[in-house]
C-alpha positions in Angstrom: -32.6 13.0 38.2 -36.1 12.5 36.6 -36.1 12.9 33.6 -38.2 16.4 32.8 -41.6 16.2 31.5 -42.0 19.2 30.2 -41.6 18.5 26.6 -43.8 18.3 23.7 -43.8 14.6 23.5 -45.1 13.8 26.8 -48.6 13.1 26.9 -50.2 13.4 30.7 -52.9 10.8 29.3 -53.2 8.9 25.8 -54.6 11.1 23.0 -57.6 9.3 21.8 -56.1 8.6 18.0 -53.3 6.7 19.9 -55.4 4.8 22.4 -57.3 2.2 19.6 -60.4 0.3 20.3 -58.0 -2.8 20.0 -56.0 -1.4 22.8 -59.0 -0.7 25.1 -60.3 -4.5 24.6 -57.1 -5.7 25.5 -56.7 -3.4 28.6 -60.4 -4.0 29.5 -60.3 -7.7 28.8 -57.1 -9.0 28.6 -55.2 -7.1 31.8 -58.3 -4.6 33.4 -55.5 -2.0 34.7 -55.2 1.8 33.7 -52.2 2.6 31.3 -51.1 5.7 32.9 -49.0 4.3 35.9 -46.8 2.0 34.2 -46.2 4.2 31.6 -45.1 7.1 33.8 -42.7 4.6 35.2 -41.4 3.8 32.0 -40.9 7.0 31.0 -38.0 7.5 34.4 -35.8 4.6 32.6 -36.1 6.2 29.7 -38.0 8.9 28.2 -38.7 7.6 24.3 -41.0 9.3 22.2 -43.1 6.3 21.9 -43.6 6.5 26.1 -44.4 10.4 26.6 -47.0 9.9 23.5 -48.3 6.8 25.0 -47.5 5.0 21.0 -47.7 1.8 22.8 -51.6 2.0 22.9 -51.8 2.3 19.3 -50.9 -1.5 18.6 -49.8 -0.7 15.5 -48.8 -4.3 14.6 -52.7 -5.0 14.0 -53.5 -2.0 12.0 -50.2 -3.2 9.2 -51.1 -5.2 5.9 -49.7 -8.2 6.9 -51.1 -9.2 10.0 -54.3 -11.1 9.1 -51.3 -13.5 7.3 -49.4 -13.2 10.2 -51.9 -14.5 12.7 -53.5 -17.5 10.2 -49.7 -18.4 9.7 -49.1 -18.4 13.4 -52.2 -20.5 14.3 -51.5 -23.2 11.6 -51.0 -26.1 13.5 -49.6 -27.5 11.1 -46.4 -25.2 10.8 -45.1 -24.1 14.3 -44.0 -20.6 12.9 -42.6 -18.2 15.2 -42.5 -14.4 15.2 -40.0 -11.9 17.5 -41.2 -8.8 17.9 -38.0 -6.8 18.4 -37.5 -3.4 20.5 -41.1 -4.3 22.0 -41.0 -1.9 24.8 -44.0 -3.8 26.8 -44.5 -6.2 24.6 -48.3 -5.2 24.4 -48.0 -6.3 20.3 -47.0 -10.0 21.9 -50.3 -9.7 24.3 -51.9 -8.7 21.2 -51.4 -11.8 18.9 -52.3 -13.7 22.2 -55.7 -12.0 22.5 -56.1 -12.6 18.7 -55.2 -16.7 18.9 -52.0 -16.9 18.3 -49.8 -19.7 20.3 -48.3 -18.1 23.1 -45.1 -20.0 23.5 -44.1 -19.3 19.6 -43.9 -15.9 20.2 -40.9 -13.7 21.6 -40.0 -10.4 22.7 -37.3 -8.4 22.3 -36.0 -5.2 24.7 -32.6 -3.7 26.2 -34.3 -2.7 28.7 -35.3 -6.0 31.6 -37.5 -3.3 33.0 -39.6 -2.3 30.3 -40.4 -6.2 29.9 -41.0 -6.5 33.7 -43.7 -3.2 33.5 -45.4 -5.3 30.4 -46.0 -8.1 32.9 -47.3 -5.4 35.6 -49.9 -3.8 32.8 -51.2 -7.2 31.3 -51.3 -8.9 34.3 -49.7 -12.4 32.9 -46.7 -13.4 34.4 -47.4 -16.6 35.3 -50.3 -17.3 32.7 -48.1 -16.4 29.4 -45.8 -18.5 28.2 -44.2 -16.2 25.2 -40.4 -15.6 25.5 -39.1 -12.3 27.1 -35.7 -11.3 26.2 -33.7 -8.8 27.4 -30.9 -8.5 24.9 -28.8 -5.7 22.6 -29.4 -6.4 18.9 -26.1 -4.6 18.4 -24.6 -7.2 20.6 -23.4 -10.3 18.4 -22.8 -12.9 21.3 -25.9 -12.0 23.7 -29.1 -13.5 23.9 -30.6 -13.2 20.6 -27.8 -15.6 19.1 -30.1 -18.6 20.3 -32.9 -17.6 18.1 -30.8 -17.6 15.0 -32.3 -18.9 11.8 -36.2 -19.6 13.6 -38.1 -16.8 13.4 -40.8 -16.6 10.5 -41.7 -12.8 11.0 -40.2 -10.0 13.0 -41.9 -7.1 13.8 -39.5 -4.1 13.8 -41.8 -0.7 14.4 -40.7 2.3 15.9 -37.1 1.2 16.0 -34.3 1.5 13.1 -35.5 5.1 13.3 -33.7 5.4 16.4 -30.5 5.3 14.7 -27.9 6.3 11.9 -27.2 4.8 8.3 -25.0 2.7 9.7 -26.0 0.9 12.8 -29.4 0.4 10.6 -27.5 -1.5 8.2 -26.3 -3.8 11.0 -29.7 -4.0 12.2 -31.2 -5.3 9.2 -28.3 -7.9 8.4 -29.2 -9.2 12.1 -32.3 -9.6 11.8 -31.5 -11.6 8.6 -29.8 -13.3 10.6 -32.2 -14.1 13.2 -35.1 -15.1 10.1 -35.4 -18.6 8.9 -33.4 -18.8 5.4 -36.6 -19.5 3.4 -38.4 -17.8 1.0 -41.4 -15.6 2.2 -39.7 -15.0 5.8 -40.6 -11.3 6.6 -39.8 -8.3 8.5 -42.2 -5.8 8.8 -43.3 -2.5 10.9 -43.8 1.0 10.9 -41.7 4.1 12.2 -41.1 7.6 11.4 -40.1 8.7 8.2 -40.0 11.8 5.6 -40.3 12.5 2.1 -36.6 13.4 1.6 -34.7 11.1 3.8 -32.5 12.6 5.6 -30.0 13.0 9.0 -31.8 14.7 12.0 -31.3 14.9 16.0 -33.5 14.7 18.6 -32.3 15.2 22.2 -33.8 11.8 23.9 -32.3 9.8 21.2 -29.5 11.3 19.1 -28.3 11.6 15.6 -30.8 9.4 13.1 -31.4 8.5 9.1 -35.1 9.4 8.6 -36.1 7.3 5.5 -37.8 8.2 2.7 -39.2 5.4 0.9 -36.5 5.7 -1.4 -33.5 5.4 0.5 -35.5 2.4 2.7 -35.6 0.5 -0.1 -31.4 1.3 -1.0 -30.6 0.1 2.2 -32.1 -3.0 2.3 -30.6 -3.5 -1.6 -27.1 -3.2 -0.1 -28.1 -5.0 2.9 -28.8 -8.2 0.4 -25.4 -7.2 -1.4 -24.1 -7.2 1.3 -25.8 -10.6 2.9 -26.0 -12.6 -0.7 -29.4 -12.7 -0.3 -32.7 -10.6 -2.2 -35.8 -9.1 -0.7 -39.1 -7.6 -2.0 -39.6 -4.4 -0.5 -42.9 -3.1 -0.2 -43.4 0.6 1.3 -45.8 3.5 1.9 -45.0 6.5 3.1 -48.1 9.2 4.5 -47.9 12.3 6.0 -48.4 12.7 9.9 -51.2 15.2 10.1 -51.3 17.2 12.8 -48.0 15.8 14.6 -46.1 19.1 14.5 -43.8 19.4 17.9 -41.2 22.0 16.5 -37.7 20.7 18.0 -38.5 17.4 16.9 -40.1 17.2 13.5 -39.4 18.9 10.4 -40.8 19.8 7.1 -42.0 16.8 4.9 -42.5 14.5 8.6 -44.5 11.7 8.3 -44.4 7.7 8.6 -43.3 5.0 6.5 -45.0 1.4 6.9 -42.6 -1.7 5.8 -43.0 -4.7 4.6 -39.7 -6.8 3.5 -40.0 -10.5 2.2 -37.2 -12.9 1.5 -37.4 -14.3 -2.5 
């Protein structure tokens, strides 16, 4: 069965403060192919948030602090840095860095879901023309695909994704993504994803039981997770209120979004 569209975070087109201008000139000049479709057949393998709202137009790796580092870093000739963006849905934040003259084959992409990576191709257009590194693997899965990339990536980009979990499995989540960083001072993880000012447990019904963070209890969790690892992290944060995002069965009082930036000392 399909899954029902008749909730409050399904979107029948992208709400103009999600669809950016950077989107638009990447659809328009990048791919030339309306949003709508592919998302709607996203949204029958599974129905995320993120989908329904069309989130993936925001390209909200462009709009975080760190990206104008990011990109200079990545087009250094000089330093062949990589960057995995991890639970990249279509991998539009991969197409993105392209677009913005990045190297295409030092850049990867990260999604459980094969199909979601195959739609990204569909919507830009660039199956046989990019050469970044699709990879359909679970992060929660300690011998799969990601093992390879071990110790070589200089960034990831984690947004819109511990959220989707508990305490615990975010715990794991950060120590592999430690994991997956280059052990050098500087390597980064950064992102942006729901948050609150009290963190706190809450359930939605696409996704399950979750931590929201406060900025607080973000930066707890990634003290233990260097505890933990033996290894220490500045953690930067800023939480905001979402202003007008108010869908009842989903959100609750003191909802907003925290944006995340965590560099290795």
């Amino acid at each position: 069965m399909a899954p029902s569209k008749d909730v409050a975070w399904y979107h029948a087109q992208p709400p103009p403060e999600f669809f950016s201008d950077a989107m638009r000139d990447l659809l328009e000049n990048y791919s030339r192919i309306e949003a709508a479709n592919v998302r709607d057949r996203a949204w029958s393998i599974y129905p995320y948030p993120c989908i329904g709202m069309f989130r993936f137009c925001e390209l909200s790796m462009s709009r975080l602090p760190p990206y104008s580092h990011v990109v200079a870093s990545l087009k250094d000739d000089r330093s062949s840095r990589q960057l995995l963006d991890l639970g990249c849905c279509f991998a539009q934040e991969i197409r993105k860095l392209v677009h913005d003259g990045a190297p295409s084959e030092n850049l990867y992409a990260c999604d459980i879901n094969r199909q979601f990576l195959d739609l990204g191709y569909e919507l830009f257009r660039d199956r046989h023309t990019l050469d970044s590194h699709m990879i359909a693997a679970d992060m929660f899965q300690d011998d799969g695909p990601l093992s390879e990339l071990e110790g070589k990536m200089n960034f990831i980009h984690a947004s819109f994704l511990l959220h989707l979990f508990g305490w615990e499995k975010q715990v794991y989540a950060c120590k592999r993504m430690i994991k997956l960083l280059q052990p050098v001072p500087g390597a980064m993880v950064f992102g942006k994803q729901t948050a609150n000012s009290t963190g706190q447990n809450v359930y939605h019904q696409a996704t399950g039981r979750m931590w929201r963070h406060d900025e607080k209890s973000f930066k707890a969790m990634w003290e233990l997770v260097g505890q933990q690892t033996e290894t220490c992290w500045n953690v930067s944060t800023m939480f905001k209120q979402w202003e007008g995002m108010n869908f009842g069965e989903w959100t609750e009082p003191g909802f907003g979004y925290l944006i995340f930036e965590v560099r290795k000392k």
